[in-house]
N, CA, C and O atoms as a MOPAC input file, in Angstrom:
PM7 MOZYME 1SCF
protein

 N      0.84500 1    -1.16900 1     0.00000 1
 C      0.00000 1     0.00000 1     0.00000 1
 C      0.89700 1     1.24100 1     0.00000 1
 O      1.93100 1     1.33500 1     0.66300 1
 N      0.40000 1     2.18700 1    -0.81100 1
 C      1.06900 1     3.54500 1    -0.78200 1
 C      1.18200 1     4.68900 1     0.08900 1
 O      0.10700 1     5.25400 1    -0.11400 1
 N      1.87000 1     5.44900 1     1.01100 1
 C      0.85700 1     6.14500 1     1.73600 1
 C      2.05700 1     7.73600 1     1.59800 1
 O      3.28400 1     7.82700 1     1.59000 1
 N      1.06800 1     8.65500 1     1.51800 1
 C      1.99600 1     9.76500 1     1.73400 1
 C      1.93200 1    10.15000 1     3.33100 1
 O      1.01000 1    10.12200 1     4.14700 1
 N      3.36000 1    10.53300 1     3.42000 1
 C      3.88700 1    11.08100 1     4.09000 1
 C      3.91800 1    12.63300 1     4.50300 1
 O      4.78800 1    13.09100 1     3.76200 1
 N      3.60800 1    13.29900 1     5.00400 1
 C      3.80700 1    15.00700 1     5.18500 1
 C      4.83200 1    14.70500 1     6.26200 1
 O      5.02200 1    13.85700 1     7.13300 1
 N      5.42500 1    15.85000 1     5.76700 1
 C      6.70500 1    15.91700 1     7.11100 1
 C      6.49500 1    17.64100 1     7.61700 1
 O      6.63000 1    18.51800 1     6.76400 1
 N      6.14100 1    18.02400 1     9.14900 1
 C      5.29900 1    19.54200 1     9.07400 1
 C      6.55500 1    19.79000 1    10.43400 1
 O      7.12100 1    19.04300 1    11.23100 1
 N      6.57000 1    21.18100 1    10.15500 1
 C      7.59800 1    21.84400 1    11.51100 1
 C      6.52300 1    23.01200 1    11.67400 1
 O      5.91500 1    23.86600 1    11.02900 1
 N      6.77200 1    22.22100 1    13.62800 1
 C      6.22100 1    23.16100 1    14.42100 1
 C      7.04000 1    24.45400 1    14.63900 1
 O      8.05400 1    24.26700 1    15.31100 1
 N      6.79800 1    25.93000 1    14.15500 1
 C      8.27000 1    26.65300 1    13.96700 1
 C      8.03000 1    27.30400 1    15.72500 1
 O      8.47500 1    28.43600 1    15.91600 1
 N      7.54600 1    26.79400 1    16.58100 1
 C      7.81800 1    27.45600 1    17.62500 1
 C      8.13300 1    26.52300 1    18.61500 1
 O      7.93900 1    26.71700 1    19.81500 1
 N      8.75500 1    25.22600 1    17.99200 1
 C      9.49300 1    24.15300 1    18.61800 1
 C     10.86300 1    24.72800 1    18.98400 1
 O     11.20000 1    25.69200 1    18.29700 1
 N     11.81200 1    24.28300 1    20.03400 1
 C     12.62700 1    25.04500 1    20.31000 1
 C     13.77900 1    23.61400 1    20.03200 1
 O     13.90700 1    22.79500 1    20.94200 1
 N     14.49800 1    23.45400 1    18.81000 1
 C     15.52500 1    22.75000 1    18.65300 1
 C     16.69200 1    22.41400 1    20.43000 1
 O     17.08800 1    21.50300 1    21.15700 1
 N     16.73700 1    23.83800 1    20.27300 1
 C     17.90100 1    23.66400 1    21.48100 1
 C     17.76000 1    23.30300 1    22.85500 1
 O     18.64300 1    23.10500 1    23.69100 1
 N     16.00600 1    23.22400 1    23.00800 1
 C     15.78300 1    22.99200 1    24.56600 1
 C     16.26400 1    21.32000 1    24.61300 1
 O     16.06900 1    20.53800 1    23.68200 1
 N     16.82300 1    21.02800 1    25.69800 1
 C     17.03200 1    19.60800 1    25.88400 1
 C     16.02100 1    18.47100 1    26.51300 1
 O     16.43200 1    17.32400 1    26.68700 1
 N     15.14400 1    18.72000 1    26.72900 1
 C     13.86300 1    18.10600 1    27.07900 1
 C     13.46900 1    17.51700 1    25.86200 1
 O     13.04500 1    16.37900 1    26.06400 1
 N     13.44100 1    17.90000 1    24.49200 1
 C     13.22900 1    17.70700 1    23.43200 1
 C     14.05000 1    16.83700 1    23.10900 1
 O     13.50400 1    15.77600 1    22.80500 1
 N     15.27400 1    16.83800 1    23.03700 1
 C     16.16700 1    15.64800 1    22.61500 1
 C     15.44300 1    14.48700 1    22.80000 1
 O     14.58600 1    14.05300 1    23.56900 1
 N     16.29000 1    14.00800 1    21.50700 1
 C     15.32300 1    12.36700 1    20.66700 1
 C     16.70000 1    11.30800 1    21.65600 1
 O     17.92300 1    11.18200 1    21.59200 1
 N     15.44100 1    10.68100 1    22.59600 1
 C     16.72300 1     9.61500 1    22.64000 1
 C     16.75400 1     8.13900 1    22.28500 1
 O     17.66000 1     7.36300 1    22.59100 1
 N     15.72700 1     7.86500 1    21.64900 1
 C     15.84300 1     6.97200 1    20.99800 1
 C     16.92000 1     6.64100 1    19.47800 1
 O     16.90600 1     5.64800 1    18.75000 1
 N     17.83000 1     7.95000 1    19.38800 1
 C     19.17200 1     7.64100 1    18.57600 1
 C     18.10700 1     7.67000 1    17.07200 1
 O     18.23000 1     6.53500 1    16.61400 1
 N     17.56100 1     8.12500 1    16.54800 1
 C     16.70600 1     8.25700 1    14.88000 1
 C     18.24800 1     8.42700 1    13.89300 1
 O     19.26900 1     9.07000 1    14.13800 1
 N     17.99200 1     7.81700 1    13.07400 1
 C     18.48700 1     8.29200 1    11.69400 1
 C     18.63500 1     9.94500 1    11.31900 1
 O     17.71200 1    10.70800 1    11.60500 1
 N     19.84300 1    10.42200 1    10.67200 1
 C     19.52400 1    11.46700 1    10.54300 1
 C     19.11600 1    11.80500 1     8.71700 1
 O     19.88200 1    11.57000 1     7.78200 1
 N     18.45400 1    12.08700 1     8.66600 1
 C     18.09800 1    12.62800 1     7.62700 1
 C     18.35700 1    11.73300 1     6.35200 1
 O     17.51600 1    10.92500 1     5.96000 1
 N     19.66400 1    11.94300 1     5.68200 1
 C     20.13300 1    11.58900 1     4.66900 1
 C     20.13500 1    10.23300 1     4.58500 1
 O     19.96100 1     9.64200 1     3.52000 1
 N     20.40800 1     9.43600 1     6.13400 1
 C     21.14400 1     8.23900 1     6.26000 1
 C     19.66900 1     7.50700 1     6.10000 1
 O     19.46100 1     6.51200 1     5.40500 1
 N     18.47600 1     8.37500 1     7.07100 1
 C     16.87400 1     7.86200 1     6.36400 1
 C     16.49600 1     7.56100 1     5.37600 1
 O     15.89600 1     6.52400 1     5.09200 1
 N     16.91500 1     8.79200 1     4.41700 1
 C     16.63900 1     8.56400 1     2.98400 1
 C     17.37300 1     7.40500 1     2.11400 1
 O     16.90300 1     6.73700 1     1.19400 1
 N     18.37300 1     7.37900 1     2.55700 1
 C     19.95500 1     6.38200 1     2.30400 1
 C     19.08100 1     4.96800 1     2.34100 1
 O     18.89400 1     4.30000 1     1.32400 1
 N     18.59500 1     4.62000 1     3.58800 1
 C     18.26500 1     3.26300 1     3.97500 1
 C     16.69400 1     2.69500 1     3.41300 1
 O     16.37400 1     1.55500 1     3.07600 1
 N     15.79800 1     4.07200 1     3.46100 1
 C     14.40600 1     3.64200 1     3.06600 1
 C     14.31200 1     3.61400 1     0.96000 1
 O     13.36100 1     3.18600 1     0.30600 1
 N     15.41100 1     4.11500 1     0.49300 1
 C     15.60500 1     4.34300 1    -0.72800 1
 C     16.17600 1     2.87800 1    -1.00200 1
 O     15.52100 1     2.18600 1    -1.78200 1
 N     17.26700 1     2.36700 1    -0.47000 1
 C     17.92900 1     0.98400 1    -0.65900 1
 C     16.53800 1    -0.21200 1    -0.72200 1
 O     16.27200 1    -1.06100 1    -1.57200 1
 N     16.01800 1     0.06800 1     0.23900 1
 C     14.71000 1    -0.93300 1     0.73600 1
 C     13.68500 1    -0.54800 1     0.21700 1
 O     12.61600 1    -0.68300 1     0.81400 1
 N     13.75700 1     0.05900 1    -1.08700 1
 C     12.23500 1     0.04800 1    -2.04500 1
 C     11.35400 1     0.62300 1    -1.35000 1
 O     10.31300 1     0.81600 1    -1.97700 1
 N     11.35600 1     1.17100 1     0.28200 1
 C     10.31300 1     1.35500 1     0.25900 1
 C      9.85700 1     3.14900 1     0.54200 1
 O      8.71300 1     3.57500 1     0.70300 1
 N     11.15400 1     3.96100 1     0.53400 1
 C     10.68000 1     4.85900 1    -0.36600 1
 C     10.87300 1     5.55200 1    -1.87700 1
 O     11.85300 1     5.87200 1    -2.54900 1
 N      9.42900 1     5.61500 1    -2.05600 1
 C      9.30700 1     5.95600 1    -3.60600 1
 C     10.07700 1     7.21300 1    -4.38000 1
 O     10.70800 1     7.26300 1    -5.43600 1
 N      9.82700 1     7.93400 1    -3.64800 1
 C      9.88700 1     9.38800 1    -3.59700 1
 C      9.52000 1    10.61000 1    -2.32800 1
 O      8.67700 1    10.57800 1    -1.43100 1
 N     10.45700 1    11.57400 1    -2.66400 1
 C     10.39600 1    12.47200 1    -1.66900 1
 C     10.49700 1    13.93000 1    -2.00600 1
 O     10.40800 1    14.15500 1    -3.21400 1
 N     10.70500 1    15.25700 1    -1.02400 1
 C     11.51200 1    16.16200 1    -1.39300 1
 C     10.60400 1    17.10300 1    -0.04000 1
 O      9.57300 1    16.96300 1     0.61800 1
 N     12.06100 1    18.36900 1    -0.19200 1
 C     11.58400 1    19.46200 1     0.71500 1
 C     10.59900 1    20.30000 1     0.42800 1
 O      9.90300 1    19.58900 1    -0.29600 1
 N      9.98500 1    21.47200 1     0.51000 1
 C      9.38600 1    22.21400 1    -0.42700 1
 C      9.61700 1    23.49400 1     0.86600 1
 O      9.91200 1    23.50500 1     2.06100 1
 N      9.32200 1    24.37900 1    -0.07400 1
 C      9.70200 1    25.71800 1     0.50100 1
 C      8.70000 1    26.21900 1     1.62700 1
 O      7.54800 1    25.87700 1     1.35900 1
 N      8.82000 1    26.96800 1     2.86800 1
 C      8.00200 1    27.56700 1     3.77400 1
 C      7.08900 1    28.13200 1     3.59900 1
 O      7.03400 1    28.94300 1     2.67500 1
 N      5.81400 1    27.85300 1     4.61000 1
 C      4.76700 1    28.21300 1     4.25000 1
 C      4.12700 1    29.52100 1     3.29300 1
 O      3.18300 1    29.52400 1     2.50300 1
 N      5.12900 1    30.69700 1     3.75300 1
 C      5.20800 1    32.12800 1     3.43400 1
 C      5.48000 1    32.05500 1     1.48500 1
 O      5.23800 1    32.95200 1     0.67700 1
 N      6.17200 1    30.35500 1     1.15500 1
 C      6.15300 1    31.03600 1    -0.29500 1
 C      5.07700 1    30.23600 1    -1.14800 1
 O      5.09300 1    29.99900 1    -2.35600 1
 N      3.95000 1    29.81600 1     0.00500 1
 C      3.17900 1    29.21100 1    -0.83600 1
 C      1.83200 1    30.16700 1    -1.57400 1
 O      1.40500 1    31.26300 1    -1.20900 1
 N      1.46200 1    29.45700 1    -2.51100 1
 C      0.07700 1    30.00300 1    -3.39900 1
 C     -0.94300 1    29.31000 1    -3.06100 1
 O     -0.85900 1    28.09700 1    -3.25200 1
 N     -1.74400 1    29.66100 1    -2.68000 1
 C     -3.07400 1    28.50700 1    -2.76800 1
 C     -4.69700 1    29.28300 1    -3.95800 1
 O     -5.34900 1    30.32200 1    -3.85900 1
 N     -4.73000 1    28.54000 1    -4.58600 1
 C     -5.69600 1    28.38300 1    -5.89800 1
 C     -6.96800 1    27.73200 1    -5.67600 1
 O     -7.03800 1    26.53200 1    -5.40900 1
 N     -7.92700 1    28.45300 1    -5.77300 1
 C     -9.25900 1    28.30900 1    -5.73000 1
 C    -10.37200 1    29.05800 1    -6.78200 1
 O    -10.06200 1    30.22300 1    -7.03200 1
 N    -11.41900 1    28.65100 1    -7.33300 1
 C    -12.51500 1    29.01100 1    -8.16700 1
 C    -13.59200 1    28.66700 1    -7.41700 1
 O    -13.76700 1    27.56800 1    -6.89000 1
 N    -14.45800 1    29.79200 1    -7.36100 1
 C    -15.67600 1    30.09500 1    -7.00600 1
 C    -16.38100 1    31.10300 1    -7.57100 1
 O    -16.08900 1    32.27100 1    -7.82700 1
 N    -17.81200 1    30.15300 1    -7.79200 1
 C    -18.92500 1    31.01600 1    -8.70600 1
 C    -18.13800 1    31.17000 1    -9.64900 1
 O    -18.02200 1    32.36200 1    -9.36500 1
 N    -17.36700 1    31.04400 1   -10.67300 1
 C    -16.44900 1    31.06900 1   -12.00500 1
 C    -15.06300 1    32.00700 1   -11.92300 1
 O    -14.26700 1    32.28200 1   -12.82200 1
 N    -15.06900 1    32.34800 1   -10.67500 1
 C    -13.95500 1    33.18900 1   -10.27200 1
 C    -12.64900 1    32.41500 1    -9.69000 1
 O    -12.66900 1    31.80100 1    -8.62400 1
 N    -11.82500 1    32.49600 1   -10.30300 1
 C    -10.18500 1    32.23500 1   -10.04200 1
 C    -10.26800 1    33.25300 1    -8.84000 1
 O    -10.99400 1    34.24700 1    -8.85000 1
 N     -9.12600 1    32.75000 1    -7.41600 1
 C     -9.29700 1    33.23500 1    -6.53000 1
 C     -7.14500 1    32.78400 1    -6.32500 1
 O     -6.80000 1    31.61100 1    -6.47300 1
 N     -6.20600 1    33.74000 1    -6.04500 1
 C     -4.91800 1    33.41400 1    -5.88000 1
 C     -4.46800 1    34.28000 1    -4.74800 1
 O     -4.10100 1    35.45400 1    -4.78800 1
 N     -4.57100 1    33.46000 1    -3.72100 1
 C     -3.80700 1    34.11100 1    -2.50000 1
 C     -2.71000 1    33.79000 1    -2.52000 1
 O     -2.29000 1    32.94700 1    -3.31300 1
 N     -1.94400 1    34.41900 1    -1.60400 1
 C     -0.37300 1    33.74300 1    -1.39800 1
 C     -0.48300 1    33.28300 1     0.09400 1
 O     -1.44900 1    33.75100 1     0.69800 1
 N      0.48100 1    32.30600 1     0.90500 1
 C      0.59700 1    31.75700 1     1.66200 1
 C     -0.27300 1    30.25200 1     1.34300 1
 O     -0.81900 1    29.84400 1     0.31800 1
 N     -0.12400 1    29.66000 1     2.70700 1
 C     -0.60600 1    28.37500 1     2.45800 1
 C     -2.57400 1    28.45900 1     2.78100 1
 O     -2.83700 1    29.37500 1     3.56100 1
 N     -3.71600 1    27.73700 1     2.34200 1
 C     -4.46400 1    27.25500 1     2.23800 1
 C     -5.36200 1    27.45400 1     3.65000 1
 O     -6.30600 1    28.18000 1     3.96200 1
 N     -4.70900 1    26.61100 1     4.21300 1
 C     -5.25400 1    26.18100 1     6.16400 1
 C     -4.51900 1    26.94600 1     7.04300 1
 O     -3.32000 1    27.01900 1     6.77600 1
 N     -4.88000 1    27.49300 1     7.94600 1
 C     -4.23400 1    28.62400 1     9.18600 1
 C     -3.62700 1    27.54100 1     9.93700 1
 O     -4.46600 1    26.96800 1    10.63200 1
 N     -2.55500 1    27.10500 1    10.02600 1
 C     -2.42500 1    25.53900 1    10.94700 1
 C     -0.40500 1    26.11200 1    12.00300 1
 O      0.49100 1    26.47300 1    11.24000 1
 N     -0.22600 1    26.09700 1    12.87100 1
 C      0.56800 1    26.17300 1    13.70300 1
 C      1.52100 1    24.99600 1    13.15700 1
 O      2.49700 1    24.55600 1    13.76500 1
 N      1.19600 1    24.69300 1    12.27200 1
 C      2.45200 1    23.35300 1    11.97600 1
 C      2.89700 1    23.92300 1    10.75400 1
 O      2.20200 1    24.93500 1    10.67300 1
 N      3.73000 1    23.88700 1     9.61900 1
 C      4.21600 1    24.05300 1     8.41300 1
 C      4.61800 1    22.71500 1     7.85400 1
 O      5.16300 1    21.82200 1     8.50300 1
 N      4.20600 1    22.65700 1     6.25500 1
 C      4.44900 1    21.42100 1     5.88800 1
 C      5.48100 1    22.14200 1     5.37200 1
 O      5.46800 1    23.26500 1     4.86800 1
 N      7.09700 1    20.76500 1     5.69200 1
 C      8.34000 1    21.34700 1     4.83700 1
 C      8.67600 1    20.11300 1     4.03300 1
 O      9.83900 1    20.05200 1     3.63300 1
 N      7.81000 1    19.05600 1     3.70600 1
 C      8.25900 1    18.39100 1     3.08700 1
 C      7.41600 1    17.09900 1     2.72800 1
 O      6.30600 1    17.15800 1     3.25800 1
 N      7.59400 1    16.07200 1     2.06200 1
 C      6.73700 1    14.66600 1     2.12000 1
 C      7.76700 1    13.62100 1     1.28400 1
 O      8.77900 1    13.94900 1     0.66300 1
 N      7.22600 1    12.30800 1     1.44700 1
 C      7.67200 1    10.82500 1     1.24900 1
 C      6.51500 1    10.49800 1     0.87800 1
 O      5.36300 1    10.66300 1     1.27800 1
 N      7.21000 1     9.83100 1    -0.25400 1
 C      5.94500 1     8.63600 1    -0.81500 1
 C      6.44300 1     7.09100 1     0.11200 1
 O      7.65700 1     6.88700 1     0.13200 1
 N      5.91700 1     6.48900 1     0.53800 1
 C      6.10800 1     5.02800 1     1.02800 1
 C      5.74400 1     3.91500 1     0.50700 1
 O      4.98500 1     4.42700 1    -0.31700 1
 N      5.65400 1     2.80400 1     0.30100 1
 C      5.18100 1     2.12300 1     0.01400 1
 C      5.38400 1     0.72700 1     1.02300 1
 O      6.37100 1    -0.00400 1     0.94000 1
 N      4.20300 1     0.50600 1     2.02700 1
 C      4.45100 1    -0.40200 1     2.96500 1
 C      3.39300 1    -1.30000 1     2.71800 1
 O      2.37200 1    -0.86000 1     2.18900 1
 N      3.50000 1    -2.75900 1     3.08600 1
 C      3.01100 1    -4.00600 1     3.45700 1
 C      1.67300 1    -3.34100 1     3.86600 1
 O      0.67200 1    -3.52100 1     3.17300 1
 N      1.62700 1    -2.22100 1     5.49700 1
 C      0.65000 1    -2.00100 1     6.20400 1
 C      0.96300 1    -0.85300 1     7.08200 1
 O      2.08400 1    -0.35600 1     7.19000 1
 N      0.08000 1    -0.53300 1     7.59400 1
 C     -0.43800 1     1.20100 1     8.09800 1
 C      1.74000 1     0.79000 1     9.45300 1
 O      2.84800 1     1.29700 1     9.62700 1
 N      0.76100 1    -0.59600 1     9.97500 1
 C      2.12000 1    -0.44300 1    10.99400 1
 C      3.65500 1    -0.64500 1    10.57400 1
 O      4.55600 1    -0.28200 1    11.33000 1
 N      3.89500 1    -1.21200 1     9.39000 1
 C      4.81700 1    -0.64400 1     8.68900 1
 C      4.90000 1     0.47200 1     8.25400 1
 O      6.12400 1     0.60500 1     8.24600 1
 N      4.40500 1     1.60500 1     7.79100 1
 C      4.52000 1     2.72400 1     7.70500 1
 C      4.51000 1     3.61500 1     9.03400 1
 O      5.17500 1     4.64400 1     9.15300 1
 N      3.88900 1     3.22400 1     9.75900 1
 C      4.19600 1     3.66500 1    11.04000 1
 C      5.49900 1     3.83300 1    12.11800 1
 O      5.78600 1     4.80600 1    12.81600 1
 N      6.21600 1     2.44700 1    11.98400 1
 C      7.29000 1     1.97800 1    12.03500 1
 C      8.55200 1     2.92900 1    10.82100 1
 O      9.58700 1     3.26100 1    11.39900 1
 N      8.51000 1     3.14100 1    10.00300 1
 C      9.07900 1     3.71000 1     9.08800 1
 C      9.29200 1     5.50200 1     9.46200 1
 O     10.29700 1     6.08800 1     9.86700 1
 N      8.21300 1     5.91800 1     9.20800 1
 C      7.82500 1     7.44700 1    10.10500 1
 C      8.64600 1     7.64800 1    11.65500 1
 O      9.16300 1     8.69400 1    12.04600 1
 N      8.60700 1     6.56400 1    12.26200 1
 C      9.06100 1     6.71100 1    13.45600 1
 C     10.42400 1     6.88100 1    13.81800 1
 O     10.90900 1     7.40500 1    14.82100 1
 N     11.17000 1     6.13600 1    12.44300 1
 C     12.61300 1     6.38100 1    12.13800 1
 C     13.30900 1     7.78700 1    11.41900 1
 O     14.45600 1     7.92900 1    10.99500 1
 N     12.17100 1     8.76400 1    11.44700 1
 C     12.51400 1     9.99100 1    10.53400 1
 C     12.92400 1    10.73400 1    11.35700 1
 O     12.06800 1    10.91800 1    12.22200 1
 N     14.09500 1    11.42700 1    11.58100 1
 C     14.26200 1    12.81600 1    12.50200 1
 C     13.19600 1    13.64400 1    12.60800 1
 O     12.85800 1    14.44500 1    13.47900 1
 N     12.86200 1    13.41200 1    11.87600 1
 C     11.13900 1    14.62400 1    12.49600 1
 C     10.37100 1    14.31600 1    13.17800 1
 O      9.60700 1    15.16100 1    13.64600 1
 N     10.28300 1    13.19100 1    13.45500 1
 C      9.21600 1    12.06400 1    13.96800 1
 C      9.45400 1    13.14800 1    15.22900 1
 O      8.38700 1    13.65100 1    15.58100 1
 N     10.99600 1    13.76500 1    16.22600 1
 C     11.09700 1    14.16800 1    17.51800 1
 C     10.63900 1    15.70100 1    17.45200 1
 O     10.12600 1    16.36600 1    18.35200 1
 N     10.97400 1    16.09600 1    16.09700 1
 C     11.49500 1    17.58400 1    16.24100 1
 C      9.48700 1    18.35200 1    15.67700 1
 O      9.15500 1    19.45000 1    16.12300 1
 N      8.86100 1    17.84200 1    15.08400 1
 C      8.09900 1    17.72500 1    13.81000 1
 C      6.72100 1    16.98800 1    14.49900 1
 O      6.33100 1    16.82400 1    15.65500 1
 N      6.23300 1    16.65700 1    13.22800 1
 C      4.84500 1    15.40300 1    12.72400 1
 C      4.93700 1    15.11200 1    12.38000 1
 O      5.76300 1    15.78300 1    11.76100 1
 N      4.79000 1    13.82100 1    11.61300 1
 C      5.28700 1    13.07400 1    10.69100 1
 C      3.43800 1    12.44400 1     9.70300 1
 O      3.29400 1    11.23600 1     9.51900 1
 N      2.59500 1    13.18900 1     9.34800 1
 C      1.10800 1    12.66400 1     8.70300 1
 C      1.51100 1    11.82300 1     7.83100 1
 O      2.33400 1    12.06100 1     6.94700 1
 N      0.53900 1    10.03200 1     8.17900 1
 C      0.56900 1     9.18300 1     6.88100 1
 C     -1.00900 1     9.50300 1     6.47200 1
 O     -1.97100 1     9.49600 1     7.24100 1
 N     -1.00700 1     9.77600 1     5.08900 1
 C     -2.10900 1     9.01100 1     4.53100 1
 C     -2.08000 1     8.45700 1     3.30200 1
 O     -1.57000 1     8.73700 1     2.21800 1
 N     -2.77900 1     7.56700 1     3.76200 1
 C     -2.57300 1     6.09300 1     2.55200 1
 C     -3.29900 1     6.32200 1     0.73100 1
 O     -4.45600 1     6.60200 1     0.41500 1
 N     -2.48700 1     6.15400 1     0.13400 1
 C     -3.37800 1     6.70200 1    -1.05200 1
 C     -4.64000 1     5.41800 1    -1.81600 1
 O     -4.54200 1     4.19300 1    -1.89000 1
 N     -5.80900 1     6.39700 1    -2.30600 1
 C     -6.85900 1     5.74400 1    -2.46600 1
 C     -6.28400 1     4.48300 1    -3.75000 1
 O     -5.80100 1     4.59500 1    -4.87700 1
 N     -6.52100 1     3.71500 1    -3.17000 1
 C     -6.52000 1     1.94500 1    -4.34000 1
 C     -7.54000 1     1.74500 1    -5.06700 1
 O     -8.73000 1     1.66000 1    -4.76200 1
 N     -6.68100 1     1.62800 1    -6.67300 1
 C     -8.26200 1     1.45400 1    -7.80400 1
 C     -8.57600 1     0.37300 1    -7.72900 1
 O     -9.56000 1    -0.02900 1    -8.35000 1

C-alpha cells in the first residue's frame, strides 16, 4: 500500500531545549533517505519551501481566486513529504518513526486511495 507522508515543523518548537532531545538515537536525515531508498520502500520524496512562499488556488462562482501563503491557518508548516510504500499502516508507522522529524516535527501518513 502507498501512503503519503507530510513531514510539518512546528516553527515554535525550540531545537535547542534539551527536554526535546530524541533519545531513541533516529536516523539522521540523509542516512533515512539512504536506507528507506535501498529498501524500495521509499518511492519518492523532497523538501518544499516555507509556508510564506506558498500560493493557494481556488474558483468560485467562475472566479479564479490566488492568495499567497498556504491554504489552512495551521501552527504546523508542511516542509516536506515521502511517498512510502508499505506491506501495512504499521509498517509505515514503524518507518515514520525512524525519521528525525518524527522528535522535532509530525510526521502525517495518509494512505493513497486503491483502484
Amino acid at each position: 500500500m502507498k501512503y503519503l507522508m507530510l513531514v510539518t515543523l512546528d516553527p515554535s518548537h525550540d531545537a535547542d531545549d534539551p527536554s526535546s532531545a530524541d533519545p531513541t538515537g533516529t536516523l539522521d536525515v540523509d542516512d533515512w533517505v539512504s536506507k528507506y531508498d535501498a529498501a524500495g520502500v521509499r518511492l519518492m520524496g523532497n523538501q518544499v519551501r516555507m509556508a510564506e512562499d506558498a500560493t493557494s488556488v481556488t474558483r468560485r462562482r467562475g472566479e479564479l481566486l490566488v492568495t499567497d501563503g498556504p491554504y489552512a491557518e495551521s501552527r504546523e508548516w508542511i516542509v516536506g513529504f515521502d511517498v512510502l510504500q508499505c506491506a501495512d499502516l504499521d509498517e509505515a508507522i514503524r518507518v515514520a518513526s525512524e525519521h528525525p522529524m518524527a522528535a522535532s516535527g509530525r510526521l502525517e501518513l495518509r494512505p493513497f486511495v486503491e483502484d
